[in-house]
Structures are given as structure tokens and as C-alpha cells.
C-alpha positions as CSV (number, residue, x, y, z in Angstrom):
1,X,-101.0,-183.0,-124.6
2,X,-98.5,-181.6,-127.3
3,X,-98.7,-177.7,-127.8
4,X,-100.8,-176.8,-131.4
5,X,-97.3,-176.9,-134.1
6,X,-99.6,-173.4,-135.4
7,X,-100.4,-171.6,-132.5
8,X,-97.4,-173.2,-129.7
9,X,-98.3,-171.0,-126.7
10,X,-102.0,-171.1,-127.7
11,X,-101.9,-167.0,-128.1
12,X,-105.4,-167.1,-128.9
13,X,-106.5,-168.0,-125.7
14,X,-105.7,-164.5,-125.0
15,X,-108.2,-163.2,-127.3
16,X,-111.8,-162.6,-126.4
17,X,-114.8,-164.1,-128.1
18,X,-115.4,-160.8,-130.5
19,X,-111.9,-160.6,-131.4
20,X,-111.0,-164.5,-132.3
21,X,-114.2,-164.2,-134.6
22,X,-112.6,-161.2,-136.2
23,X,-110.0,-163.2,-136.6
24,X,-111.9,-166.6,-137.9
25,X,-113.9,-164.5,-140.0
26,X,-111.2,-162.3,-142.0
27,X,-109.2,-165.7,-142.3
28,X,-112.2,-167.5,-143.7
29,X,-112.2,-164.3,-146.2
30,X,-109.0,-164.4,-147.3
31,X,-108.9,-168.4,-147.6
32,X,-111.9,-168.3,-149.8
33,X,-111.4,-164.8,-151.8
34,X,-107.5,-164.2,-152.1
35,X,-105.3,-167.0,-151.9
36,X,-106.5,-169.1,-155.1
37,X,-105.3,-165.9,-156.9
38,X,-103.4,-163.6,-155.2
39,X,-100.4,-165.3,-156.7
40,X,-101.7,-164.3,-160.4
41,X,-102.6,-161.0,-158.7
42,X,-99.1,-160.5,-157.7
43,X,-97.3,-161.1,-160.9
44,X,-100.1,-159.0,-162.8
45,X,-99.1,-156.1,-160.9
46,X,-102.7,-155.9,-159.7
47,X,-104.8,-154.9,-157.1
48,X,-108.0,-156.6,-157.1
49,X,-110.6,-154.1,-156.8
50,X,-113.4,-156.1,-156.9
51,X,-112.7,-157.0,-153.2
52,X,-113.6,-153.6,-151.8
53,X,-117.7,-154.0,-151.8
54,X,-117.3,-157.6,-149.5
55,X,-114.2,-155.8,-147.3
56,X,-116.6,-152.3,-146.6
57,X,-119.6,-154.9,-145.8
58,X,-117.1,-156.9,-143.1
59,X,-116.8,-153.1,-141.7
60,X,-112.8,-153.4,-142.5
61,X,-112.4,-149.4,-143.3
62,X,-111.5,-147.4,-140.4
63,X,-112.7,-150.1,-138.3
64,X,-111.0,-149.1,-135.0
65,X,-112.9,-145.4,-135.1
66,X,-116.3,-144.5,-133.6
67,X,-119.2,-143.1,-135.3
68,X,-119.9,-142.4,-138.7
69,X,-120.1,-145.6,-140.0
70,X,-117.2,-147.7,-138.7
71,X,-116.8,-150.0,-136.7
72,X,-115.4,-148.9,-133.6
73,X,-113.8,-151.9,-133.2
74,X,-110.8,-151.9,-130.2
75,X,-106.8,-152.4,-131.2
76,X,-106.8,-156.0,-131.0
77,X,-109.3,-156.4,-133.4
78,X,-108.3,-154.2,-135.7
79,X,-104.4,-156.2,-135.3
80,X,-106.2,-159.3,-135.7
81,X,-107.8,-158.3,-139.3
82,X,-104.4,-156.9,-139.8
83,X,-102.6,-159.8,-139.3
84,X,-105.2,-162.1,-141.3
85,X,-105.6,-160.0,-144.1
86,X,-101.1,-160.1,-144.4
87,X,-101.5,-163.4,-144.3
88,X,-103.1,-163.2,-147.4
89,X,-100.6,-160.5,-149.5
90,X,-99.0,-156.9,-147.4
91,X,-100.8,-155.4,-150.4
92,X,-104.4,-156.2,-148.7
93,X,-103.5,-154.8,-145.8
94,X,-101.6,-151.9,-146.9
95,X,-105.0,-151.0,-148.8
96,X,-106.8,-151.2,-145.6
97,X,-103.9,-149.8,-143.2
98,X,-103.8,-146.8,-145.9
99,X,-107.8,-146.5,-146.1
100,X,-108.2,-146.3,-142.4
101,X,-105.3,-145.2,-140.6
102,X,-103.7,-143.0,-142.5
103,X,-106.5,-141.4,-144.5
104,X,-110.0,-142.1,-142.2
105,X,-108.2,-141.2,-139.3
106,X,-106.9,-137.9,-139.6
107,X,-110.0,-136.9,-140.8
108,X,-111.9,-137.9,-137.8
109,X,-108.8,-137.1,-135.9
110,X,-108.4,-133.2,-136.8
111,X,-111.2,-132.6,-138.8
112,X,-114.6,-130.8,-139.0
113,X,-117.6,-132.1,-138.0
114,X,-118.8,-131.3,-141.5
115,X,-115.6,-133.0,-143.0
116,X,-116.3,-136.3,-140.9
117,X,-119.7,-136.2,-142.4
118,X,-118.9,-135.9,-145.8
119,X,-116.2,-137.9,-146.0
120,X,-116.0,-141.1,-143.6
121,X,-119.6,-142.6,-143.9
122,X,-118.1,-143.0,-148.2
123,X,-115.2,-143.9,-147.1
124,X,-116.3,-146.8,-144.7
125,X,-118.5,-148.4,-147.2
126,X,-115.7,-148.1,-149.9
127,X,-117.6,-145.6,-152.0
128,X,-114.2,-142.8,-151.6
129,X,-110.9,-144.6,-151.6
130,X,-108.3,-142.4,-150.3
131,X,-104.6,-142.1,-150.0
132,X,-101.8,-140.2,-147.9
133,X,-99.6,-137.4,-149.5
134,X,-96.0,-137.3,-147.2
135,X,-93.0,-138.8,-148.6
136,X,-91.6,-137.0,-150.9
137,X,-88.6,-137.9,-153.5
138,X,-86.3,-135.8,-151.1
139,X,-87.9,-136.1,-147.9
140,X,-88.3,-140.0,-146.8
141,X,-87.3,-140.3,-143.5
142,X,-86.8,-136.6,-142.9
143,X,-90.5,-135.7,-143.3
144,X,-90.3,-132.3,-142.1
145,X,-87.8,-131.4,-145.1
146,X,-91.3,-131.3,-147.4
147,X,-90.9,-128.7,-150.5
148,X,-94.4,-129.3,-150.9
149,X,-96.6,-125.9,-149.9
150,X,-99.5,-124.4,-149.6
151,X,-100.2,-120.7,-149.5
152,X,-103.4,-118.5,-149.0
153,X,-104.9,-117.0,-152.1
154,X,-108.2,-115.3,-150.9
155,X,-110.3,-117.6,-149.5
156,X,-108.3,-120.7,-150.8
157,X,-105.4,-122.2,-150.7
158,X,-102.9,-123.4,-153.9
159,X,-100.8,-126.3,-153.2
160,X,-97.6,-127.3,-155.0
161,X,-95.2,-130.0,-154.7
162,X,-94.4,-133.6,-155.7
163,X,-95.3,-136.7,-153.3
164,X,-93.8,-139.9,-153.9
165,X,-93.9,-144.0,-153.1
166,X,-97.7,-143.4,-152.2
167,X,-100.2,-146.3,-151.6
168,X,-103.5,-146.2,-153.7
169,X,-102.3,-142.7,-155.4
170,X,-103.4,-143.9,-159.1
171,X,-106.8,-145.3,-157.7
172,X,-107.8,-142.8,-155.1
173,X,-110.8,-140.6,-155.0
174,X,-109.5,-138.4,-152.3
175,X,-105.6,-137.6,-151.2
176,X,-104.9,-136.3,-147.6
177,X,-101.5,-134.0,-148.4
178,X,-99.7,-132.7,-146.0
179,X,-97.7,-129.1,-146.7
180,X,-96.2,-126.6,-145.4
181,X,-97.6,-123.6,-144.6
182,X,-97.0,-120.0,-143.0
183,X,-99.0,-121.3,-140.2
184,X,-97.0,-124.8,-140.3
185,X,-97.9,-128.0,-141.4
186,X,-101.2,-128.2,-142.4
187,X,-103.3,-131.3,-144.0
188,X,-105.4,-131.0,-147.0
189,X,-108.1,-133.2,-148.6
190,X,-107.6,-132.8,-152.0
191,X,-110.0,-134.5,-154.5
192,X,-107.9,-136.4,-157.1
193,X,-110.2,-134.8,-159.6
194,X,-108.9,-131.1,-158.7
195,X,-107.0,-129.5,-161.9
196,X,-103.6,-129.6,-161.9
197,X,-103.4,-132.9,-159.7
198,X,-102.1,-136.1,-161.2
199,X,-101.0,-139.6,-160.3
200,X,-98.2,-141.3,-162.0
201,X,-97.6,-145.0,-161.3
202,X,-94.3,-146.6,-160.2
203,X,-93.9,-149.1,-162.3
204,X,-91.2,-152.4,-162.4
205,X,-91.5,-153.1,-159.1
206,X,-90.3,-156.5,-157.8
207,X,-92.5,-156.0,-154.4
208,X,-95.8,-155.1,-153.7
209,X,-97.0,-156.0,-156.5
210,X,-100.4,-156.2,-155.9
211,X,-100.7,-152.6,-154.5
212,X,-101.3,-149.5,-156.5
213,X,-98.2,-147.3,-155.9
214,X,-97.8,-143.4,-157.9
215,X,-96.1,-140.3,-157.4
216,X,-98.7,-137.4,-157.3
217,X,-97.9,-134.1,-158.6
218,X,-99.9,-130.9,-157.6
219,X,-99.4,-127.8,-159.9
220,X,-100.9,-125.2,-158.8
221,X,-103.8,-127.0,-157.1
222,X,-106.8,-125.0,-155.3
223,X,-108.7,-125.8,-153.0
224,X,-111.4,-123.9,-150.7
225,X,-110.9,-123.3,-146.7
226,X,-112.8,-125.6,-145.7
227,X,-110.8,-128.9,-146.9
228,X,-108.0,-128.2,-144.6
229,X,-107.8,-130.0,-141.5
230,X,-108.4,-127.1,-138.8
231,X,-107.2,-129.7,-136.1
232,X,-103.3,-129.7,-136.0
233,X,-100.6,-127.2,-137.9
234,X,-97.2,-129.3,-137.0
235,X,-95.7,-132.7,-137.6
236,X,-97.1,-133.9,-135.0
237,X,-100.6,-134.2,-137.4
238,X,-99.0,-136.8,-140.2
239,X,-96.6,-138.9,-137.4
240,X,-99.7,-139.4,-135.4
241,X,-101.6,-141.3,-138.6
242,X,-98.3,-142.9,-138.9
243,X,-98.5,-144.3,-135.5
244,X,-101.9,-145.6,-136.0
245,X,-101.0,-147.6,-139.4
246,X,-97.8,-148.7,-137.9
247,X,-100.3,-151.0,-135.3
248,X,-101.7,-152.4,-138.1
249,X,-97.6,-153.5,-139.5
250,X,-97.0,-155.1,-136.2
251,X,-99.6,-157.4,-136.2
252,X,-99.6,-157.7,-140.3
253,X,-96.0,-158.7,-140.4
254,X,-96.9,-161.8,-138.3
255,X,-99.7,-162.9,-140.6
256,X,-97.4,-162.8,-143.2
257,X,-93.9,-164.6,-141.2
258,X,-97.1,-167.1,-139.8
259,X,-98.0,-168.1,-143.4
260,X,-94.3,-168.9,-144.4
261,X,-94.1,-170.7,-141.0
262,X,-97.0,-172.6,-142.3
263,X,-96.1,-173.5,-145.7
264,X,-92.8,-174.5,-144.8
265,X,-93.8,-176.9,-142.4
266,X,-96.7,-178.5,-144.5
267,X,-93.7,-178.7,-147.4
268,X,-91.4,-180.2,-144.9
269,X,-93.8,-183.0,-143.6
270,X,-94.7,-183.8,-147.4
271,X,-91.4,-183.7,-148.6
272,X,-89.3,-186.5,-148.9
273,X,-85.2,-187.3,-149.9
274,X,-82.9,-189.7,-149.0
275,X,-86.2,-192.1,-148.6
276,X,-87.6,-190.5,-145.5
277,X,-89.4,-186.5,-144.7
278,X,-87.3,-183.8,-144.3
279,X,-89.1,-183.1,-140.9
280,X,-86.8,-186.0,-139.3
281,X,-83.7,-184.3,-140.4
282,X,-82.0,-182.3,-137.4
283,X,-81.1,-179.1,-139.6
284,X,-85.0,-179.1,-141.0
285,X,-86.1,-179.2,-137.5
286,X,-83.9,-176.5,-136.1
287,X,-85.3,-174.2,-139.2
288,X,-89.0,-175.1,-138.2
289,X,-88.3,-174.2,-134.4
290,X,-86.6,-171.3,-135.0
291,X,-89.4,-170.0,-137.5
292,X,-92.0,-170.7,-135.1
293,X,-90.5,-169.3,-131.6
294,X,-90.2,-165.7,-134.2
295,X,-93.7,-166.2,-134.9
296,X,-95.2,-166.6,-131.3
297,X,-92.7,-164.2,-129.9
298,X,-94.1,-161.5,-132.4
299,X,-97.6,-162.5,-131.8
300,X,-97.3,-161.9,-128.6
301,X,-95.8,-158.7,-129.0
302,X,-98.4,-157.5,-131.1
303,X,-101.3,-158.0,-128.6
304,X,-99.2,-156.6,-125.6
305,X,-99.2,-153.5,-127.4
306,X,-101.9,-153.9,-128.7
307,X,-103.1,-154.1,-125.2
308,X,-101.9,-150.8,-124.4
309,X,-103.4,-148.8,-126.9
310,X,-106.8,-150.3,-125.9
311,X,-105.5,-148.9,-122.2
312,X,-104.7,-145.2,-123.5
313,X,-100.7,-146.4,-122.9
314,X,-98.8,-147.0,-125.9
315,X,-96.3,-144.7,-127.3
316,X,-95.1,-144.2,-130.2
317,X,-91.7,-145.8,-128.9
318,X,-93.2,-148.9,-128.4
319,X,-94.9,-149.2,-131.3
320,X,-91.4,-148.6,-133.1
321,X,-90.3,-151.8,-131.0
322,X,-93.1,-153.4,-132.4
323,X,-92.4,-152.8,-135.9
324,X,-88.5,-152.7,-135.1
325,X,-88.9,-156.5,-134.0
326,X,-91.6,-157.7,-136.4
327,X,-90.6,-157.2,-139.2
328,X,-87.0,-157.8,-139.1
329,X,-88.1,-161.0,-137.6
330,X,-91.1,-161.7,-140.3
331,X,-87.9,-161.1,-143.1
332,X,-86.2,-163.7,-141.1
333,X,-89.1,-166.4,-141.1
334,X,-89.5,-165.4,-144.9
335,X,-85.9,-166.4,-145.6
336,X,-85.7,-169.6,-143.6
337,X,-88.8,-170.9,-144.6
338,X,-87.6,-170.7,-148.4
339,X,-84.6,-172.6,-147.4
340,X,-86.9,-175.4,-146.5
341,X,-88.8,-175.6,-150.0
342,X,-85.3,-175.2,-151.6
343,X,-86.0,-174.2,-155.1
344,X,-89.8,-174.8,-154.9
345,X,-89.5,-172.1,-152.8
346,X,-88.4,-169.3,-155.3
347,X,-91.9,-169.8,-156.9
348,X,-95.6,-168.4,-156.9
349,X,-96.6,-172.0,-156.4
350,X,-96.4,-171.4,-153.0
351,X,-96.5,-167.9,-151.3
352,X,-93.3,-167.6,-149.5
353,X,-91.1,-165.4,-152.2
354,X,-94.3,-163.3,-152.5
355,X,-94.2,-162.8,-148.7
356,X,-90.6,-162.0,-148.6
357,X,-90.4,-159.6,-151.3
358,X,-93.7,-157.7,-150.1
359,X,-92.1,-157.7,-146.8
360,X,-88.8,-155.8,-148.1
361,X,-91.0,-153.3,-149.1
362,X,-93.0,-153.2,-145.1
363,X,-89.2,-153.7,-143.7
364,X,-88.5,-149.5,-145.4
365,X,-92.2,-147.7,-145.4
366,X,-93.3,-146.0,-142.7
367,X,-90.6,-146.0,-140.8
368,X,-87.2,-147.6,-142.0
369,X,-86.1,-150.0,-140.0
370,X,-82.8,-147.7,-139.4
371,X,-85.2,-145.3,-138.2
372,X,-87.4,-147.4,-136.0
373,X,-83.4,-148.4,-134.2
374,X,-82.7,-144.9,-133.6
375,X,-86.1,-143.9,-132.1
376,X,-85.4,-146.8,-129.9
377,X,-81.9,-145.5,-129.2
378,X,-83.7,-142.1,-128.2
379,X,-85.6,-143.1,-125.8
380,X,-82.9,-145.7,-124.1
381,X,-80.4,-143.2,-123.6
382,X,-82.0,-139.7,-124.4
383,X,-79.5,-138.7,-126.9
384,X,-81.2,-138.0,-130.4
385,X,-78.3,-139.5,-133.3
386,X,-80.7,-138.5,-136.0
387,X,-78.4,-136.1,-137.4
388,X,-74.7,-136.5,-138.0
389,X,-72.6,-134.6,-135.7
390,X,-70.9,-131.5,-136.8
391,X,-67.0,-130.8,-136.6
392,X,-65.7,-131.7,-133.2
393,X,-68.8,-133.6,-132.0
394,X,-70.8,-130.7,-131.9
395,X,-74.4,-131.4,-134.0
């Protein structure tokens, strides 16, 4: 019997039952709710908000947590909804990478039992969008060079600083900020109605399109006690969340690579010059071979570790493989597969461009891939090249 030309290596057999129905079941959502229009979406520049109410009822916000309305759904599950919901546009899943990893999670992570109760229950049935307050105009990779701080006035705290390139700032009801702080870095939820708060949006961008991206300002911004997160004052609070979205990259980046591998081998079958398909030609062939070997190696990937996190293994050097590898490798399927379609392929008729400009965009956040290849250096040789060395070698 000939391997599946979609699934060669038949990696869902190494799914259980619960998660190839979370799979089937986000697919069928995005087939039927997102990719008539996402393509109008995209050049809009918009995010379709009227998607949240069905993606809160399918229990996709914060759906690999316990308690307090989520899922508690394991890694693989989550990676699967990842990876179906990139399929569809990066923007979708950035939404709910940014809504549950990086916002739902340090709250259940490091905070109170009273903040977990006011906050996640909303924010699993979509009623409190949040966003995620770190990169700053002059601290991207170098996160721990914030100038955003926070100091004690009374019984409060007054925050001040600029955060930049941040998904769901303009539309968010509730920002996590991180800042520093006497005591170190300390997280904050800070309700986007506070006073001197405000969300500018990046405008003109060629990727992402249909994702929400601002620059939030906080002048002067006060808060009371008890919306800091009491669980963790270091770095070690914001690259943890970071670790947690970066899951759901791993296995988004193949949903989107998977699509492209897809398209172009639909086109090529259809496709015909020179009286005959473009599947028989030999160079056509090559292209469709080497796009799907990307996409089954990264697939695989993805569940090994996502495997490990289910097992209390994973580190956050192996996720930085993950994301290392899939991405670069999802660019790579992008780029071949619009080679196939030739010009056809430069348009929103078919979803390929759309993928590989989005996935420029996944290729630098969280995590450049420069970054992600010196982590991996780290921990191969123990040396950290993070810093240029100083005069004679010495750092």
C-alpha cells in the first residue's frame, strides 16, 4: 500500500483517540470558519473577533491548565490545536498562544488563589482578552535590559515604561507587564482601562496581518498590591511563559509549512504546461519530496517533545531545538511551495505568501532564530557567546 502523500509516516497513528479529535475537530473549525476569509482578513489588517465566543466554547484558552475553567488538556493536544489552528493563519494561533501561555499561565503559574479566580474562569470563556508586556523598543532579545519599572508608593505600585511589538495590545482587557523592581522582576496585571495606560498600534505591516499588534505606554500607572504576581521576582517568571508559548510555535509552524505542502501539491497535480502536469516533471517532484520529508520531520519533532513535557522532561533547550528546526524549516516549505505555483503563488488566491510572510514574523518573536542557535550552542558546548567578547578575548 502507498504511504498517505499528507501524512507519509502516518504520524497520527501516534496520536491517541482524544488528541486526533482535537485535532479533527479544530481542523473542521478552521476549514469551515477561517479559510473562506482569512485571505480578506489578512489584507484588511484584521483580526476577526467574532471567532472568540466559538474558540472559548471548543475550551481553546488556556487549554493545557487545570482548574478554573480550562481544559486541562495534555501538551499534545494543546500542539495539535496549535498546529491546526496555523494552518489556518499564525495570527489565530498567536491569539490563542498569547491568551493562554503567555497571559493565563503566569497567572495560574505565580499567582494568588484570589487572582486565579478572578481572572482565568473570564479569561477561558473569552470574556477578558489579555496580552503580554516584555519586549521593549530597546530590549528584544536582551529582556533583562527592561527600562520599564515599578516602584512602591504606599500600598501601591506606579509603573513606567514603554512595551513594544505586543500581541493583542490594542484589543486587550488585561496586560501582564513585567518590570523591574527593587525586589527584581516582578509581573503585574494591569487593566488596560488603568489611567495613564495606552495602546498604540503598529501599523504597515507586511506580516501578521491579521493579528492586533501595539506598543503600550504606562505613565505613571498605579496599581494596588494585590495585582502583582507574589509567585516569582526574577527573569526566570517571563522566560518560563515564553517556554510554554514557544510549544505551541513548534507544532504551529508545521500546520502552517503542512498547508503550503498541501496547496502546492494539489496546484502541481492540476497544473498543466508543455501538455502534461507538472507532477511528472523531475524538478516538480524533487520540490514536493523535499517539502514533505520537512513536514513529517517537524511533525514528528513536535510530538517527541511534546512527549516530554507531558513526562515532566522538556527543557527549555529542547524546546529552542524545536522552534530552531521548525521554523526555519516551515520558511523553507513556504518558499519552495511558491516556486511550484510560480506566480499564482505570489497571491491571496491561494494561502502560501500569506503563510510565508506570517511566518517571517514567527521566524524573529519569541525567540530569534539567532537566539534559539546560541542557546543551542550553550548547552553543546557550555560556553555562553551571548555577549561579544571584550578586548583580548576576555567577555
Amino acid at each position: 500500500m502507498v504511504p498517505d502523500p499528507l501524512d507519509f509516516l502516518d504520524t497520527a497513528g501516534l496520536l491517541s483517540d482524544s488528541e486526533r479529535l482535537v485535532a479533527q475537530t479544530v481542523r473542521e473549525f478552521v476549514t469551515s470558519q477561517v479559510l473562506g476569509e482569512i485571505g480578506e482578513w489578512w489584507e484588511a489588517g484584521e483580526l476577526p473577533l467574532g471567532l472568540v465566543p466559538e474558540m472559548a466554547r471548543m475550551g481553546m484558552f488556556g487549554m493545557h491548565l487545570e482548574g478554573y475553567g480550562c481544559a486541562g488538556m495534555g501538551a499534545v493536544e494543546y500542539g495539535m490545536a496549535a498546529l491546526e489552528l496555523e494552518a489556518g493563519d499564525s495570527g489565530l494561533r498567536s491569539f490563542v498562544s498569547v491568551q493562554g501561555s503567555l497571559c493565563m499561565f503566569p497567572i495560574h503559574q505565580y499567582g494568588s488563589e484570589e487572582q486565579k479566580q478572578e481572572w482565568l474562569p473570564r479569561m477561558a470563556r473569552g470574556e477578558v482578552i489579555g496580552c503580554f508586556g516584555l519586549t521593549e523598543p530597546d530590549a528584544g532579545s536582551d529582556p533583562g535590559s527592561m527600562r520599564t519599572t515599578a516602584r512602591r508608593a504606599g500600598g501601591d505600585w506606579i509603573i513606567d515604561g514603554t512595551k513594544a511589538w505586543i500581541t493583542n495590545g490594542g484589543i486587550a482587557d488585561l496586560a501582564v507587564i513585567w518590570a523591574k523592581t527593587s525586589e527584581g522582576v516582578r509581573g503585574f496585571l494591569v487593566p488596560t482601562d488603568a489611567p495613564g495606560f495606552e495602546a498604540h498600534p503598529i501599523e504597515r505591516k507586511v506580516s501578521m496581518r491579521a493579528s492586533v499588534t501595539s506598543a503600550l505606554v504606562l505613565d505613571g500607572v498605579r496599581l494596588p498590591e494585590e495585582m502583582m504576581l507574589p509567585g516569582v521576582a526574577s527573569m526566570r517568571g517571563p522566560l518560563s511563559c515564553l517556554t510554554e508559548a514557544r510549544l505551541g510555535i513548534v507544532f504551529g509552524a508545521m500546520g502552517a509549512a503542512r498547508a503550503c505542502y498541501e496547496a502546492a501539491l494539489h496546484y502541481a497535480s492540476e497544473r498543466r504546461q508543455f501538455g502534461v502536469s507538472i507532477s511528472s516533471f523531475q524538478l516538480t517532484q524533487a520540490k514536493l519530496v523535499e517539502m514533505m520529508v520537512a513536514v513529517q520531520r517537524g511533525t514528528l519533532l513536535a510530538i517527541r517533545i511534546g512527549r516530554l513535557r507531558e513526562e515532566g522532561k522538556l527543557t527549555p533547550e529542547q524546546v529552542s531545538m524545536g522552534k530552531y528546526n521548525n521554523v526555519g524549516d516551515a520558511l523553507a516549505v513556504a518558499r519552495t511551495a511558491r516556486s511550484v505555483l510560480g506566480a499564482n503563488g505570489i497571491t491571496l488566491d491561494y494561502p502560501i505568501m500569506r503563510h510565508m510572510a506570517n511566518l517571517e514574523t514567527v521566524y524573529t518573536y519569541e525567540g530569534t532564530h539567532d537566539i534559539h542557535t546560541l542557546i543551542l550552542g550553550h548547552a553543546l558546548t557550555g560556553v555562553p557567546a551571548f555577549r561579544a567578547p571584550g578586548p583580548a578575548g576576555r567577555s
